[in-house]
C-alpha positions as CSV (number, residue, x, y, z in Angstrom):
1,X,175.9,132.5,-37.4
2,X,173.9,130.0,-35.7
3,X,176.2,127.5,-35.8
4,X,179.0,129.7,-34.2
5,X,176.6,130.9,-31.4
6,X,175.8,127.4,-31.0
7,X,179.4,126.0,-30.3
8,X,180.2,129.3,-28.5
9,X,177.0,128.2,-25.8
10,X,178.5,124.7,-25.9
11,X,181.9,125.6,-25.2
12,X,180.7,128.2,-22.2
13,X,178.9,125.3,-20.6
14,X,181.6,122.8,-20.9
15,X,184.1,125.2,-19.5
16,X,181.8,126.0,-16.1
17,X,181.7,122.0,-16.3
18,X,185.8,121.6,-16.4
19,X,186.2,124.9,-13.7
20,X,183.5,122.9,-11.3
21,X,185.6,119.4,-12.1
22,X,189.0,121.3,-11.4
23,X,188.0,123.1,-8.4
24,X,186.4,120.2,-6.4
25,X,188.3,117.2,-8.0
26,X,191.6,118.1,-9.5
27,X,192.6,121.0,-7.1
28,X,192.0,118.7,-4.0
29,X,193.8,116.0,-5.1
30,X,197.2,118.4,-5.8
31,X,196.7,120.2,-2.8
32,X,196.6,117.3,-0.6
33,X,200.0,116.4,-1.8
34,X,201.4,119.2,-0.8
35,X,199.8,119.0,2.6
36,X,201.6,116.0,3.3
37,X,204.9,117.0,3.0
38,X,203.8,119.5,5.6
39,X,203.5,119.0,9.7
40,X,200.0,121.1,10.7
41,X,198.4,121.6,13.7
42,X,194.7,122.0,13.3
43,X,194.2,123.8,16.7
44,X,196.9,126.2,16.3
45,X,197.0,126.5,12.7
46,X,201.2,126.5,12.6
47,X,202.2,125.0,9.7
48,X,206.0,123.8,9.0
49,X,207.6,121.8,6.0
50,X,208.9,118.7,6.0
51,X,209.4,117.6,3.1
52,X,209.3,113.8,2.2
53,X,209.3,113.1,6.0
54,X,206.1,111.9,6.4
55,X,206.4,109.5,3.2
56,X,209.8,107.6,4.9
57,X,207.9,107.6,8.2
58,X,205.3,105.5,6.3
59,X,207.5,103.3,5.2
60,X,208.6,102.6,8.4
61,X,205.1,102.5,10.0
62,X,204.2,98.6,11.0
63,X,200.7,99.3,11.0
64,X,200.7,100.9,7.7
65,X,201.9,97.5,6.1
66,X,199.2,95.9,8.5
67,X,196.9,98.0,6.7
68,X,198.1,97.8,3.0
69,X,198.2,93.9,3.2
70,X,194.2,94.3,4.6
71,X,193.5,96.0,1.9
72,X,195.1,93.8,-0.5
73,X,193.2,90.7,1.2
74,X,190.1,92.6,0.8
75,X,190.9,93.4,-2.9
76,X,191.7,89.8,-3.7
77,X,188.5,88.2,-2.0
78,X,186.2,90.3,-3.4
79,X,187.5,90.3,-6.8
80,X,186.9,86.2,-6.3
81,X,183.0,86.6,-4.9
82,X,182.0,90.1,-6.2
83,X,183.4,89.4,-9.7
84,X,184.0,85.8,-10.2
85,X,181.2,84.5,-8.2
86,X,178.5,87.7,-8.8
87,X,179.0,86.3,-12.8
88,X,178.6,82.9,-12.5
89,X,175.6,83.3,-10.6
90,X,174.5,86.3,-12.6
91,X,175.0,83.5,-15.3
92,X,172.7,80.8,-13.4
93,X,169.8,82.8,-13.1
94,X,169.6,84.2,-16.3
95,X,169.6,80.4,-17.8
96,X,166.5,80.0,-15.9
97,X,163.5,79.6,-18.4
98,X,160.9,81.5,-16.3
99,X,161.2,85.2,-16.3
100,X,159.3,85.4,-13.0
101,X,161.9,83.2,-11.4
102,X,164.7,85.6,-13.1
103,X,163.0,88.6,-11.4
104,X,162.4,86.8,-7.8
105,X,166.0,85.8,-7.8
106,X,167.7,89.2,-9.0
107,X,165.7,91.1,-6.1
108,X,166.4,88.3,-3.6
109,X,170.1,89.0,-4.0
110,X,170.0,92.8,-4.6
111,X,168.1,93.6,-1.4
112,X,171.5,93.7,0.6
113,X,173.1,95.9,-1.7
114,X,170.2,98.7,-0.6
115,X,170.3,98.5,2.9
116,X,173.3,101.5,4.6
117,X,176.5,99.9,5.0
118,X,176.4,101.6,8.5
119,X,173.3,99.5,9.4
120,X,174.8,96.0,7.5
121,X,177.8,96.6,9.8
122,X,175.6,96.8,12.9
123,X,173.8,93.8,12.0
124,X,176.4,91.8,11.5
125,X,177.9,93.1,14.5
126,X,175.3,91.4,16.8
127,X,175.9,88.4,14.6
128,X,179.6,87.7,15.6
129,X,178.6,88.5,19.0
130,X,180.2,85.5,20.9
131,X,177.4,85.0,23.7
132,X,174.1,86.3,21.8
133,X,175.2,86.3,18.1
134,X,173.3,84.0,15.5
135,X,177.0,82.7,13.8
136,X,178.1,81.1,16.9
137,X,174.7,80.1,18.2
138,X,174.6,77.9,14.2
139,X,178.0,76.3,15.2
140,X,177.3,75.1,18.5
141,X,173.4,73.5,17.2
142,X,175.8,72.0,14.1
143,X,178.2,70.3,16.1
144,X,180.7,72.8,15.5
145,X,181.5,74.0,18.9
146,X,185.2,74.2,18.3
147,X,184.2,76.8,15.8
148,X,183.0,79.1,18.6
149,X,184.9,82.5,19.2
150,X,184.5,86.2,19.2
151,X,185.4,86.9,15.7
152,X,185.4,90.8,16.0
153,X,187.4,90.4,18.9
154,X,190.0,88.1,17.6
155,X,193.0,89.5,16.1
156,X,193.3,86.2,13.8
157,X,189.7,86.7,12.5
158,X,188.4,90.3,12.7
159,X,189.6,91.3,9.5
160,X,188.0,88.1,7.6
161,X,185.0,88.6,9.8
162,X,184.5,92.5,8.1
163,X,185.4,91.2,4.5
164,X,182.3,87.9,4.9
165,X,179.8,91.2,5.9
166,X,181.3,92.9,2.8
167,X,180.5,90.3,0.3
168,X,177.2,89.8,1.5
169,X,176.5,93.3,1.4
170,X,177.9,94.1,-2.2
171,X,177.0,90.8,-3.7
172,X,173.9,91.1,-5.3
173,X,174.8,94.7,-7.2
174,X,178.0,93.2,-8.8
175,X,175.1,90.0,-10.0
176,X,172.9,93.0,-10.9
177,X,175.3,94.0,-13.3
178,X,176.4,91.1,-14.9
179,X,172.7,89.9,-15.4
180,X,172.6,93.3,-17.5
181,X,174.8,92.6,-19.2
182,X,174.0,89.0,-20.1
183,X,170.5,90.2,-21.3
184,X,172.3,91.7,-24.4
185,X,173.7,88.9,-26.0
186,X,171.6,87.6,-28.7
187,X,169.7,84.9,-27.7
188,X,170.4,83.2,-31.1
189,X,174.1,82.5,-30.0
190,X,172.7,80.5,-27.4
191,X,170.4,78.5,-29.7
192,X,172.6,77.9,-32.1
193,X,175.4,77.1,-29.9
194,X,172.7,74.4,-27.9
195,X,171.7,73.0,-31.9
196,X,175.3,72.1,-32.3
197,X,175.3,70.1,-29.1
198,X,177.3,72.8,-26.4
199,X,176.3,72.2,-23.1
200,X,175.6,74.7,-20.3
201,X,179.2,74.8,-19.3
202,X,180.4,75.5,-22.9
203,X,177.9,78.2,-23.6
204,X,179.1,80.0,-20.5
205,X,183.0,79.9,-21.6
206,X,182.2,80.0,-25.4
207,X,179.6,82.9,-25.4
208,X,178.7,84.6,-22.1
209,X,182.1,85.1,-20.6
210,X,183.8,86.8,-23.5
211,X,181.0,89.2,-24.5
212,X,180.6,90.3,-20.9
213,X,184.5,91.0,-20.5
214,X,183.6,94.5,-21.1
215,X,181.6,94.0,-17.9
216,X,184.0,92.2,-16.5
217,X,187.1,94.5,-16.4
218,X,184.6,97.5,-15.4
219,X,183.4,95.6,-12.3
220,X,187.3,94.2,-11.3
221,X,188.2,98.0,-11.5
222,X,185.4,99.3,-9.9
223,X,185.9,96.3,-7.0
224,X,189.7,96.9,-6.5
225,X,189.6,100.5,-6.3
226,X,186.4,100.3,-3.6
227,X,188.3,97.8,-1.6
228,X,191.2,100.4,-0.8
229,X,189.0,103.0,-0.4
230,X,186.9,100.7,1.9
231,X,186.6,102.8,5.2
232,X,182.6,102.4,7.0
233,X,183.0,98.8,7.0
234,X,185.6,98.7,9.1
235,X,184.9,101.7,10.9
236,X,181.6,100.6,12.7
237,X,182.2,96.8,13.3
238,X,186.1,97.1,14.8
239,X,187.4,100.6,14.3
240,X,190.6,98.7,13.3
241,X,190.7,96.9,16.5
242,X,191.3,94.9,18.2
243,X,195.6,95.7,18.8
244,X,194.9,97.0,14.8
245,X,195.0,94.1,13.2
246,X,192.2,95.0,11.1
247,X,193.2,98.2,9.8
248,X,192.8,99.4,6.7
249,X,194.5,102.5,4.9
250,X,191.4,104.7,5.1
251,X,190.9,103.9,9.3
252,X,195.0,104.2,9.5
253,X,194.5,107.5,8.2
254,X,191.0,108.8,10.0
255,X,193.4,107.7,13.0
256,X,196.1,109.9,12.8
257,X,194.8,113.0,10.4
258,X,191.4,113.2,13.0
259,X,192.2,111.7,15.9
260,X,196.3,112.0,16.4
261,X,196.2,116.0,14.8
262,X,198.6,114.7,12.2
263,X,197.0,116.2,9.1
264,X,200.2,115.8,7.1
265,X,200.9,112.6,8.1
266,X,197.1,111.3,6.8
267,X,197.8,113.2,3.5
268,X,200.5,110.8,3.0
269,X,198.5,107.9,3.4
270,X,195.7,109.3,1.4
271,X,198.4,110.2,-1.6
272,X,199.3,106.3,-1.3
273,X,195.7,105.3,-1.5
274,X,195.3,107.5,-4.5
275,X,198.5,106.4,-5.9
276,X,197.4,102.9,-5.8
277,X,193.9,103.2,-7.4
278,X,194.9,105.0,-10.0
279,X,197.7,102.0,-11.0
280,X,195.2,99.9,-10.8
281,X,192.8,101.4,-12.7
282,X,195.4,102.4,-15.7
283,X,196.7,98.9,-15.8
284,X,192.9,97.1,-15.6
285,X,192.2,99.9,-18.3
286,X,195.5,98.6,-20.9
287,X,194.8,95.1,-20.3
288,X,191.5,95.8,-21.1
289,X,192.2,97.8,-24.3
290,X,195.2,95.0,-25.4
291,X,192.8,92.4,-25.1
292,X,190.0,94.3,-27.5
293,X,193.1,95.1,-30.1
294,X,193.7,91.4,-30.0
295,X,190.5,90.4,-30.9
């Protein structure tokens, strides 16, 4: 009797849990497909059908490809820095012998991550500025006057310029991570593998890298599915200027679902963004879960 009562409390509690999940994730995501094959008008309320009108209008929007291909750029580099480069130097400080050293350098590199992206973005705002900012003020003492332009404000380097503050900002919590996890593997692999003559380099490809893959895939997902959600970033430092050449899917849509009144229009772009993430996460997740049956 116990034991029935027991399941029936479990089941009651994970039933308000699947209603809450439902109602504020699930419901959302279905209703704002069906909001963008719609035209509203926020002010006046008048809703009319359109159909799939707003989805071949996207794929006949210039900027939207502008924005995609941001996006894409944004995915790539950070994979490269917030993956790749977060584990190798996740991997060089947790080869350090001196655990006071291992602790100075993980909260040198994670203070970024805790500082508000809003004020990162302001910061490095001032530092692109052309006749004040510390970037070009380095160039010209180095020699490297050539260098010099207002990288916000050119439409060649504004994009680049946002993805730099990016890594800087998200750097240290993808090394974070990865130190984590290279604090699990038995130190033993490591001494034995050193007693059999493998040098630094070989201990990294031999023993850290393939029992942090877990890690690994987690933190490429994670990465590519935050760089086409990205939105603040851009958002304080350019606000997809300038002529939109740094837009991104999330500005591209604040643009034309709050600014431009085209709610149906936005819910488009946001079904692509969704669309999008969840490939990516589905095919990081069977790659992931081949390579595991392989091994």
């Amino acid at each position: 009797m116990r034991a029935r009562f027991g399941n029936l409390l479990s089941f009651r509690w994970a039933a308000i849990a699947l209603i809450l999940i439902g109602w504020f994730v699930y419901y959302p995501i279905v209703d704002n497909f069906v909001v963008s094959t719609t035209d509203q008008d926020i002010y006046t309320g008048e809703v009319t059908n359109v159909g799939l009108a707003n989805y071949d209008r996207l794929l006949h929007d210039p900027i939207v490809l502008v924005a995609l291909w941001n996006n894409c750029l944004y995915a790539i580099i950070s994979v490269v820095f917030q993956v790749f480069g977060a584990f190798l130097l996740a991997a060089l400080i947790e080869d350090l012998r001196s655990e006071r050293w291992r602790r100075f350098w993980r909260a040198v590199y994670f203070v970024p991550s805790a500082i508000s992206i809003t004020v990162t973005g302001l910061l490095f705002y001032f530092i692109y500025q052309p006749q004040i900012g510390l970037l070009d003020a380095a160039l010209s003492r180095l020699g490297l006057g050539q260098l010099v332009q207002p990288w916000l404000g050119n439409e060649h380097t504004a994009i680049y310029a946002i993805i730099a503050m990016s890594q800087w900002q998200g750097f240290g919590y993808s090394t974070l991570l990865f130190a984590i996890a290279i604090q699990k593997i038995p130190r033993d692999l490591y001494d034995a593998a050193t007693m059999d003559g493998a040098g630094a380099f070989r201990r990294l490809w031999s023993i850290t890298f393939p029992l942090t893959r877990e890690m690994t895939g987690l933190m490429i997902i994670v990465t590519i599915t935050g760089a086409f959600q990205v939105f603040n970033e851009v958002m304080v430092m350019t606000a997809g200027g300038p002529n939109n050449s740094s837009q991104v899917l999330g500005t591209w849509l604040y643009q034309k679902a709050f600014i431009e009144d085209n709610f149906g229009y936005g819910a488009a772009i946001a079904a692509v963004i969704f669309v999008l993430t969840m490939l990516t996460g589905a095919a990081q997740l069977w790659y992931t879960k081949r390579r595991r049956v392989q091994l």
